[in-house]
N, C-alpha and C positions, 0 to 999 in steps of 0.2 A: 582454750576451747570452752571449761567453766563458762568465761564470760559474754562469750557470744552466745552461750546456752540459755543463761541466766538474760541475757539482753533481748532476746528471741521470746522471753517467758512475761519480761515487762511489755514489750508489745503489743503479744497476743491477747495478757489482757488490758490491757491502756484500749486498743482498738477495742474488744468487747466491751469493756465499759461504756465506750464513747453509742456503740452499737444499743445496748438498754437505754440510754436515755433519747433515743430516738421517738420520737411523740409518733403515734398511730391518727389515722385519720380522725377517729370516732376523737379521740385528745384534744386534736387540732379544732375540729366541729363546736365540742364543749367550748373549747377556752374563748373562740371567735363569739359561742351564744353571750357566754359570759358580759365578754367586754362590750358586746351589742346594747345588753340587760342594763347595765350599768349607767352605759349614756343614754338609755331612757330613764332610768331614774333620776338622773343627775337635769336633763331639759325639763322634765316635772317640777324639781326643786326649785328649777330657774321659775316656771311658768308661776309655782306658787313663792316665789321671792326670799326662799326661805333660804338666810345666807349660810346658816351651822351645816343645812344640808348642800349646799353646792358646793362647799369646800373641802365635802370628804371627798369628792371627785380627784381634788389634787394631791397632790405627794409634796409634801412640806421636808424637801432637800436643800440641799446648800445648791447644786447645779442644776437647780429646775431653772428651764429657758423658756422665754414667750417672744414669739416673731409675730407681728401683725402687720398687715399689708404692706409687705418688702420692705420692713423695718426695725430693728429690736427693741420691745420695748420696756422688758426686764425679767423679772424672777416670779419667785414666789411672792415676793410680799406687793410684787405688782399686780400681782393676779385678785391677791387677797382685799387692794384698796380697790379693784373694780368693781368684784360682786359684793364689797360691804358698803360703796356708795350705790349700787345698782339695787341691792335688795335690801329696801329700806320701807316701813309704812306709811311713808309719804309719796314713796314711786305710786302709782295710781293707773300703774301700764297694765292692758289686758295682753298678753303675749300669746303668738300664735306662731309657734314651729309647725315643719315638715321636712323631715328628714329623707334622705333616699342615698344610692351609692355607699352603702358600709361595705369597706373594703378594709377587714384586717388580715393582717400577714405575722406569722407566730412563729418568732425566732425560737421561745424556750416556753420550759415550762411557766417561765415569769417574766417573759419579755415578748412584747409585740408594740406592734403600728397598727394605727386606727385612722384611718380618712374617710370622712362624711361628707357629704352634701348636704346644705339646707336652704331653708325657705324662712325666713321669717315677717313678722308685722309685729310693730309695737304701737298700735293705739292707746291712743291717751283719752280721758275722762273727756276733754274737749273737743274731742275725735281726731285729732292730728295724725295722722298715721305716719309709719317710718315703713318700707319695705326695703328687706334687706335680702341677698341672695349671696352664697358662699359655699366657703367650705373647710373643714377644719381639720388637720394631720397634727396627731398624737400619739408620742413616744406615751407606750403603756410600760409601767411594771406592777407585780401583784408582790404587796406585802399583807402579811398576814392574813393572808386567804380574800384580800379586794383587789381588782384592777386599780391603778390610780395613776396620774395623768404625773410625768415627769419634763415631756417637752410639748412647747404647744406652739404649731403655725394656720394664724387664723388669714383666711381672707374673704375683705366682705365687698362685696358688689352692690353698690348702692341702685337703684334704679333710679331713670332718668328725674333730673330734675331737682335732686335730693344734695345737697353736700354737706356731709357730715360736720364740715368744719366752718360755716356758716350759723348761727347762730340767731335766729328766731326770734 
């Protein structure tokens, strides 16, 4: 009888425990402003090409994952060769995001999903323009009091005319 006492006793609070770390609306609101906050800092950073700054966007893990248009195309350090060849003072691009659709979903206190829509142009000094349309789903985790991006699926919609893999 003890043990079923005792078993009854681990329960009740195991379930209450579970019960306090239930996030409240106003929680859920903050952490969604947060990770909103974040990916506008981080498009800034891109706008102004500044690579130290677009990298604290990511979480430098052994199982950071990057999917890009229905295809895998690595880690962290493939992330890291795109925006250090990307944000260089030779690129000479004027870039122009527009963002809309933020839709995160807040598992925990340090774990959520982030899917955005955007809009972009990347004009070049010779006027060549790129327009690009998409949209971008990211595993969030918060270490040390920052959102940081641990999986990332991008997909970009080139507009008509445009093939990325065509070379100019």
């Amino acid at each position: 009888m003890k043990q079923i006492f005792l078993l009854l006793i681990v329960i009740i609070v195991a379930c209450s425990a579970q019960k306090s770390q239930e996030l409240t609306k106003e929680e859920i609101g903050l952490i969604k402003q947060e990770i909103i906050l974040s990916y506008a800092k981080h498009i800034e950073d891109l706008i102004n090409l500044d690579y130290e700054e677009v990298m604290k966007f990511y979480a430098d893990v052994d199982d950071h994952i990057l999917f890009g248009d229905g295809l895998y195309w690595g880690d962290y350090n493939t992330i890291d060769e795109i925006w250090k060849s990307f944000c260089t003072k030779d690129n000479k691009l004027v870039l122009k995001w527009d963002l809309s659709e933020h839709h995160v979903y807040v598992f925990s206190r340090d774990a959520a999903s982030y899917l955005v829509q955007f809009d972009n142009e990347r004009i070049q000094t010779d006027g060549d323009t790129t327009k690009v349309t998409g949209c971008f789903s990211y595993g969030m985790k918060k270490f040390d009091d920052e959102w940081k991006v641990v999986t990332t699926h991008v997909t970009h919609n080139y507009l008509p005319g445009y093939d990325p893999r065509v070379k100019n």
